[in-house]
MARMIPA-324143 format. One line per field, with one value per residue (C-alpha): residue in three letters; x, y, z. Coordinates in steps of 0.001 Angstrom, whole numbers, plus 500000, padded with zeros to 6 digits. Layout:
N
residuo [ala / ...] $
xx [X / ...] $
yy [Y / ...] $
zz [Z / ...] $
This chain:
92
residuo [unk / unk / unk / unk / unk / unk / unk / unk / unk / unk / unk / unk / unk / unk / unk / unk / unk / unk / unk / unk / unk / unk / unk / unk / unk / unk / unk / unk / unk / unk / unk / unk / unk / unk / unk / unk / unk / unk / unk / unk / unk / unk / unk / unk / unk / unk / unk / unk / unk / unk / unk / unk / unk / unk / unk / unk / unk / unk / unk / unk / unk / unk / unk / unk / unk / unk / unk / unk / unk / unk / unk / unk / unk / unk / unk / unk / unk / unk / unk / unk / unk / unk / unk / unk / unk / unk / unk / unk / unk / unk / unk / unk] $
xx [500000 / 501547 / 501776 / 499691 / 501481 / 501203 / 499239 / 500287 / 498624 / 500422 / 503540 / 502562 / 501748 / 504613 / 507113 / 506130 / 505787 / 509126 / 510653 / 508845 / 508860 / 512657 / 513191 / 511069 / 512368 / 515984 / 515212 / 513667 / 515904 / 518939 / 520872 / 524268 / 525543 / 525387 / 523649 / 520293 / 520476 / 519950 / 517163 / 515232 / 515958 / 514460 / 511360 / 510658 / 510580 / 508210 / 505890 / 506422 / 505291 / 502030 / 500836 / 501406 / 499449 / 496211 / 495832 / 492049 / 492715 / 490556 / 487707 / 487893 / 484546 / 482500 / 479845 / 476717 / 473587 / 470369 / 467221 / 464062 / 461349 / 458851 / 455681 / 452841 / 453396 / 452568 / 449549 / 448803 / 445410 / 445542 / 441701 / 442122 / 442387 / 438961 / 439582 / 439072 / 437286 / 439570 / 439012 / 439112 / 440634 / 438766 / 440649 / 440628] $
yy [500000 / 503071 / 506038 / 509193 / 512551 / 515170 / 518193 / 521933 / 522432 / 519347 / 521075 / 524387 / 523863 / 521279 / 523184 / 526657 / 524513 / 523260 / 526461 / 528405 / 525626 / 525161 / 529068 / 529391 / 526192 / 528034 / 531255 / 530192 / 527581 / 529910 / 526769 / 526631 / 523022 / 520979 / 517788 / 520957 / 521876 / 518162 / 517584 / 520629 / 519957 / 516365 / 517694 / 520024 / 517747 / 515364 / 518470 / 519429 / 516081 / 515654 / 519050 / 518020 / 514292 / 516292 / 518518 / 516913 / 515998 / 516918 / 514621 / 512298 / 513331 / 511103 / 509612 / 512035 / 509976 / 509810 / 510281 / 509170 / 511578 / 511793 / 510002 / 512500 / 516186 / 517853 / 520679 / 523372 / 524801 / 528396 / 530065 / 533259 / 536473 / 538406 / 542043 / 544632 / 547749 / 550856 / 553349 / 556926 / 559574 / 562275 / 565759 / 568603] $
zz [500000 / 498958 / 501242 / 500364 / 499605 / 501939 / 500941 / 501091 / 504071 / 505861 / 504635 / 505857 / 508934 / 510009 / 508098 / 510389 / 513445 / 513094 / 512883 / 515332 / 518109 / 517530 / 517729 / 520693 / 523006 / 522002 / 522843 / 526131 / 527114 / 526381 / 526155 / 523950 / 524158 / 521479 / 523057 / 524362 / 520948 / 519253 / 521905 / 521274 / 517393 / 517809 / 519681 / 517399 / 514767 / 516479 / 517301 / 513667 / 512565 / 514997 / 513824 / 510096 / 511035 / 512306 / 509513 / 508171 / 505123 / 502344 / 500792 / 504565 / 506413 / 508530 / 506866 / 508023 / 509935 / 507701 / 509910 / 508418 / 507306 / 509248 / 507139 / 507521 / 507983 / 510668 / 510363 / 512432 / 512544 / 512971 / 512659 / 510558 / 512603 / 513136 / 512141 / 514470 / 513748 / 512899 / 515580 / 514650 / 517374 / 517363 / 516204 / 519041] $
């Protein structure tokens, strides 16, 4: 079974969170050896990865649940509205 290709928003997405997760953890770790620099490398690349994975990909929704129609409609009856006399305000 051959893999499927990842689409541009897969790439987006893992590509930015690669690059601002590894700038961040670097920044905040302030760390300058080279072993704290592989680690935060290799964890950015995993979080890169997971965000990449959960992108939805298109054309993949869930099947959506037919209900049944109901078999006779429902009808409301309304008696018409009796009209009410116009009243006329007398001018002063």
């Amino acid at each position: 079974m051959a893999m499927p290709r990842p689409t541009a928003a897969q790439l987006a997405y893992g590509s930015c969170t690669v690059i601002l997760s590894t700038l961040a953890m670097l920044l905040l770790s302030q760390t300058s050896s080279g072993v704290g620099i592989a680690i935060i490398t290799v964890a950015a690349l995993a979080l890169g990865l997971l965000v990449a994975m959960t992108v939805p990909l298109p054309g993949r929704r869930p099947a959506a649940v037919e209900q049944p129609a109901p078999e006779k409609p429902v009808r409301a009856s309304v008696a018409a509205p009796v009209p009410e006399p116009v009243r006329e305000r007398a001018v002063s």
